[in-house]
N, C-alpha and C positions, 0 to 999 in steps of 0.2 A: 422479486426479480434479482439475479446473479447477474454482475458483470465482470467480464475478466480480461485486465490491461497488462500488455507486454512493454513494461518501462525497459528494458534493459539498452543498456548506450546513454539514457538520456541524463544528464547533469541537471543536479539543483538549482534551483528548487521544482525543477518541472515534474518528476516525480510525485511530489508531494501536490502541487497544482490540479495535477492530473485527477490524480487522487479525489483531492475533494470535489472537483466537478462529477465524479462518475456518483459518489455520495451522496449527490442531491436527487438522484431520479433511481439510484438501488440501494437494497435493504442489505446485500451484502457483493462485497466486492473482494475477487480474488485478484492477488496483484507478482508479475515477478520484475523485482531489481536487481542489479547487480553493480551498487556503491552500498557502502555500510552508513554513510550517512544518508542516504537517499530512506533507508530501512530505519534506521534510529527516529530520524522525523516524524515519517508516520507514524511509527509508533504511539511517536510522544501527543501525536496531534490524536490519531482514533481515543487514546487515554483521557485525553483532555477533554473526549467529547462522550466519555463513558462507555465508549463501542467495545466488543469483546474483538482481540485480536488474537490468531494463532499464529506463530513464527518457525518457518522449518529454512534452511538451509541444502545446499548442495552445492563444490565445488565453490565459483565464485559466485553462485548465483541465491537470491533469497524470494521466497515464496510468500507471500501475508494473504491472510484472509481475514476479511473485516466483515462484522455483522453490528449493524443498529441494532 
């Protein structure tokens, strides 16, 4: 099951909160931020949990897609 969250506007660490709640009940999650530290976290956090992440960008906005 795909889920896909529209973080943009929201400050840290709710981004990243958000995030791992939607992780517990999907195998992949598509996500858009728009803070660079909001994008870096995640990052660091799907890495940390060995999930493959894909990173695109546009304007101020960024894209992730996480897959368990």
């Amino acid at each position: 099951m795909e889920k896909k969250l529209d973080l943009r506007g929201l400050s840290c660490p709710m981004p990243l909160l958000e995030t791992k709640k939607a992780l517990e009940k999907a195998e992949m999650v598509s996500i858009i931020v728009d803070e660079a530290a909001a994008r870096e976290k995640i990052i660091a956090f799907a890495k940390s949990k060995q999930y493959q992440v894909e990173s695109s960008s546009s304007s101020s906005e960024y894209t992730l897609i996480i897959r368990k």
